[in-house]
Each structure stands twice: as structure tokens, then as C-alpha cells.
N, C-alpha and C positions, 0 to 999 in steps of 0.2 A: 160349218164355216170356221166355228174356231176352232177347229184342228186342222183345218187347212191353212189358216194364216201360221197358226203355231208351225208346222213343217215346213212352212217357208221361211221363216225365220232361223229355225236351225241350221236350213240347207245353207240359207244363204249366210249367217253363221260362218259356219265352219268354210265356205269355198273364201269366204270375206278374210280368214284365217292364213291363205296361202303364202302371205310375204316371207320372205324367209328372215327377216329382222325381227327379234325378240321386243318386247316390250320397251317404249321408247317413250320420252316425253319433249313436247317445243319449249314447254316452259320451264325454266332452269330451275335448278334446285334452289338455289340462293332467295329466291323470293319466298316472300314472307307465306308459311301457310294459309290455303284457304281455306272459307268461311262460307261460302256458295256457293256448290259442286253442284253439277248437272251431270251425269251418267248415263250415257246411251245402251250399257253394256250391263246387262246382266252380273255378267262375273263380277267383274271392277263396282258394282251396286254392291254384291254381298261383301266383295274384300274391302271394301270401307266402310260395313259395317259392322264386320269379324273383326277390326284391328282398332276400332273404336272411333273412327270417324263420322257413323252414320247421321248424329247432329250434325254436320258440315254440309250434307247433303238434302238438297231443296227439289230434284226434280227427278224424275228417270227415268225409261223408254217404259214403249207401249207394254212391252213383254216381261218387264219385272214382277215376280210374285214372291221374292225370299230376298228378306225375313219379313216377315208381316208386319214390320215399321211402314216398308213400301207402300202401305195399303193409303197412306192417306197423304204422300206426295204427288203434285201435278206430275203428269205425263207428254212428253216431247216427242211424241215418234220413236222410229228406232232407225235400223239400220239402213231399211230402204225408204224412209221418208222422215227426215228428221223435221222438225218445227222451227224451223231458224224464228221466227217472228215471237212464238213464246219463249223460247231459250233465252233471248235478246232482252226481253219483258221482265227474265227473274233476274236481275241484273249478276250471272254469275263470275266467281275469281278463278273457276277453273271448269274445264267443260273436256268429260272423257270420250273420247269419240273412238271409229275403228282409224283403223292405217289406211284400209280403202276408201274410206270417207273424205275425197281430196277436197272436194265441193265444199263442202263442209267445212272443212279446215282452212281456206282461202277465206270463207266469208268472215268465221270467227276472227280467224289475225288482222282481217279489216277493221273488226270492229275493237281491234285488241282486247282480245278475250284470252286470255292464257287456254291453250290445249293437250291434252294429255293425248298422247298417240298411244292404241294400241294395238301390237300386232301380234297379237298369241300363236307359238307353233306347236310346241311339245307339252308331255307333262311335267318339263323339269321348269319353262317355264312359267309354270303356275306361284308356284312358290319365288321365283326371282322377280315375278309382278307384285305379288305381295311385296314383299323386298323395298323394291322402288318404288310401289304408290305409297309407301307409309312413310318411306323419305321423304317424297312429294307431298304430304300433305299431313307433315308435323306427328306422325303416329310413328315414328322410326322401333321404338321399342318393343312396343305391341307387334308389329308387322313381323319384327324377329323372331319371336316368342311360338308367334301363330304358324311362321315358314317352318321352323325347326319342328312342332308338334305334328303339325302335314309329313315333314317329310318324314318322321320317328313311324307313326302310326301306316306310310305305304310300307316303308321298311321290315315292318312287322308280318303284313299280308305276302307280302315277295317269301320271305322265310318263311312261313305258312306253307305256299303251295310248291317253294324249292325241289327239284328234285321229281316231279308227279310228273303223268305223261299230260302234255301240250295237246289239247284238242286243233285240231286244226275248224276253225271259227268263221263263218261269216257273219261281221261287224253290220246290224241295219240300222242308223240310224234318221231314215224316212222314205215312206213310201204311201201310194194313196190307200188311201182306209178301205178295208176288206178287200182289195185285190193285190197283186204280185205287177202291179204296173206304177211305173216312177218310182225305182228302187234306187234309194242312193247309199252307198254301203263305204265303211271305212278304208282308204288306201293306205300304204306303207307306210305313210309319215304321220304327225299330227298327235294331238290330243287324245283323242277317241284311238286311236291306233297303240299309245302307248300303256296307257290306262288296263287296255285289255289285257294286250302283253305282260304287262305288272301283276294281273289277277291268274296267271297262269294259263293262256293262250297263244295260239298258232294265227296269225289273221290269215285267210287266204287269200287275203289281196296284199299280202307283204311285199310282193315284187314291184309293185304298182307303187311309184311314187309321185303318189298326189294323196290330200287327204280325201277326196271324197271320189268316187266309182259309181257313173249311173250301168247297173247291174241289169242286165236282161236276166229272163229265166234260164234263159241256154246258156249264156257266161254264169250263170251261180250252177248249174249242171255239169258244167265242164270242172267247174272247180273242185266238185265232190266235198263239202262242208261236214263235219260231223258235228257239228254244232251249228245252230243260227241264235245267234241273239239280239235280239231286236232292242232297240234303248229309243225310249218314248220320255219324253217331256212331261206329257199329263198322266194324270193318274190313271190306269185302266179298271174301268168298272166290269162287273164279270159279264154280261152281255157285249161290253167290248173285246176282252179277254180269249173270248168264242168265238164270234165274228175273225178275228185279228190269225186266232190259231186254225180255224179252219181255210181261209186263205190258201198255206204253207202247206195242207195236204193237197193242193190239186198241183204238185210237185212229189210223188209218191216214191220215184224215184231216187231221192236225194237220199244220200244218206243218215244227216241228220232228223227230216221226216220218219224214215224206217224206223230209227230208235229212239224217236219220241223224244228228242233234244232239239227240241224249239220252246228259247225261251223269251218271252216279252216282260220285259223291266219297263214298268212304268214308273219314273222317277227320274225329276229333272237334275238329280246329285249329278247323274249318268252322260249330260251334256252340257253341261254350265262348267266351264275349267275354273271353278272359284274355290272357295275356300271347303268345302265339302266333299273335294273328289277323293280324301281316304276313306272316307264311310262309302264312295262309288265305289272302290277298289274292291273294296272287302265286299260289299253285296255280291257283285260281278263276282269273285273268288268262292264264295259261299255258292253262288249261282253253280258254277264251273266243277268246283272240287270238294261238294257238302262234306266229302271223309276228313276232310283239312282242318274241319270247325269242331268235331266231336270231340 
């Protein structure tokens, strides 16, 4: 069951990701930093606690587990069921919600609650969020600090695998446990789309633009994949590992099954667009191009 909520939250995640408006806030800059942030959002949890706001922060969605501060803040819901009636209860000065969270967002401005809109699309927005939440919320310097060291350290992984041949890649990031049914896989656009591309890959849903692709086994057939990579959120225990990789042989056909390039990343670096996606980069490129790292 809770890998099944967990997959739902990713999926819904990223489709929740599709606005084409980068990171945005209702509440203006000019007002005084807050002091009682609520955080729906995963990412926006760790980037205010990487830039050093995580004391400001009193509450977070169901799905937070990084940095282990989270471990002992109350919980609100998350994307598909927020707690308006506890949110309301922590009395907060700023409350980070998604962009599709319209419901949500009507209630809080009734109740004048300042809200941080946000609506994540690429990987270059990661670091322009940082950016802006640390403006927003009196950490402007840190926020700098931390954007520029992200974006030094993918810079590095890019010239790493510069120049090496591009696996042509299928992106999975959810599907049901031990079968090849309810596949949703990376599209052309997006987070998880660029990321990969960054660590030296070909996505085969590049032409496809949306970020996310529910994948039949006959559309991942047709596409001829030399690589699958699967990117998991929890951790894979080796009895999962086995389970998860035996699947992907009742596909014997694919090319990446033939050459034994299936690979399952268990590591939430891999889908959280937060302040950790150059150590995703580089796993994924290590993954990808291990000659790159020797």
C-alpha cells in the first residue's frame, strides 16, 4: 500500500507539473519574511531547508522524508488532499502550495493566508526556484550560494559525459509493482526529461511533448529502448530489486532486456526537483557512462 500511495504521488506530481509557468508567488515580495511556512511540496520542504529556512517551517505534506528535520513536523496532506482545517489551525505567514491547487489557493486568500505558487517545468527551473523562494522568504543570499553550487556541480557531470554515444533511454518513473502494467514514462519536456538528458541520454519519448507517457508494452516495443531506467522514490530492497527486474524480462525482445541494460535507481534524489538533483545527475551519468567516472 505504501508503494502504491508513493506512485501516486509522483505521478500525480509531475502531470500536476504541466503549467507551462515557472515558479511564481501571490505573495509579493515586499512583505516582511515569514516565520510559519507550511510546504505541500516536497521539493520547496528541502529548498528551505538547504538555504536555511528550515526553522521557518512548522508543517509539510504527507510525503516529505528529506532532511530528517521533517521527521518531527505535523503533516497536512499533500497534493491530492490537503488539510485545509489543520493548515488553518498552525496559524501560518506563508503556505507553499502546487499551481494546480486552484481549490486550495481560493480558500487560503479567503482566509488571507499569503501563498507561494508553484509550478515546476524544467531542470533549469530548479535552481530559478531556489532563486525566488529565498527572496521570498528572507534567505536571498544562501539561496544564491546554493543555485550557483547546483548549477557548478551539473555543469561538471555535462562535461563528464560530453562527446560519448547517447543511449537512446526509456525514462520510467511509475508503474505497478512486479508487472509492466500502468507504465508512466518521461515525455519530451519536463524535469525528469532533462535531468536525464544532462547525464548523457537519448529519451525515446523525446518527440512526445508532455512530461509524462502512460507506455503500453507494444509502444515501449516500437520504440526499441537500449537502455530502461527506472527511477523509484523508495529505496529498493534486494528482494524488490529481483521482483522489479524480473518483470522487464517478460519483454525479451527489447533491446535494452537483451543487453542486460535495465536499470532500477531507487532514490528519491531522482524525482524530487529540489536541491539535490546534481548528485541525481551524476548517479544517473555514472549509471549511464561508468567509463566517464574512472
Amino acid at each position: 500500500m505504501n508503494h502504491v500511495l508513493a506512485l501516486l504521488a509522483v505521478v500525480a506530481a509531475v502531470v500536476a507539473q504541466t503549467a507551462p509557468a515557472s515558479t511564481s508567488t501571490a505573495a509579493r515580495d515586499t512583505q516582511r519574511p515569514p516565520h510559519r511556512i507550511v510546504s505541500l511540496i516536497p521539493a520547496v520542504t528541502e529548498i528551505l531547508f538547504a538555504i536555511g529556512a528550515g526553522t521557518q517551517v512548522v508543517a509539510v505534506s504527507s510525503f516529505d522524508k528529506f532532511p530528517p528535520e521533517v521527521e518531527k513536523l505535523q503533516r497536512v496532506g499533500a497534493l491530492l488532499d490537503p488539510d485545509l482545517e489543520k493548515i488553518l489551525s498552525l496559524r501560518p505567514d506563508l503556505v507553499a502550495i502546487y499551481g494546480s491547487q486552484s481549490d486550495l489557493k481560493v480558500q487560503l486568500e479567503r482566509a488571507k493566508i499569503p501563498v507561494y505558487l508553484y509550478s515546476h517545468a524544467g531542470l533549469g527551473d530548479v535552481t530559478s526556484t531556489i532563486r525566488l523562494l529565498g527572496t521570498r522568504v528572507g534567505r536571498e543570499a544562501a539561496a544564491a550560494k546554493a543555485a550557483e553550487e547546483i548549477e557548478a556541480q551539473i555543469a561538471t557531470t555535462r562535461a563528464r559525459v560530453a562527446g560519448r554515444p547517447r543511449p537512446r533511454t526509456l525514462i520510467v518513473f511509475g508503474r505497478e509493482s512486479g508487472t509492466l502494467r500502468g507504465i508512466y514514462a518521461s515525455g519530451g519536456i519536463g524535469f525528469i526529461h532533462d535531468m536525464v538528458s544532462a547525464a548523457g541520454a537519448e529519451n525515446v519519448f523525446a518527440d512526445v511533448t508532455r512530461q509524462a507517457v502512460q507506455a503500453t508494452t507494444e509502444l515501449i516495443l516500437s520504440r526499441r529502448p537500449d537502455v530502461v531506467l527506472e527511477l523509484r522514490a523508495d529505496t529498493l530492497t534486494r528482494d524488490v530489486r529481483r521482483r522489479e527486474d524480473a518483470a522487464w524480462r517478460a519483454l525479451p525482445g527489447l533491446p535494452a532486456v537483451r543487453q542486460g541494460r535495465v536499470y532500477l535507481l531507487g532514490d528519491p534524489r531522482t524525482v524530487i526537483p529540489g536541491p539535490r538533483v546534481a548528485g541525481a545527475i551524476e548517479l544517473i551519468a555514472r549509471t549511464l557512462h561508468p567509463d566517464a567516472f574512472r
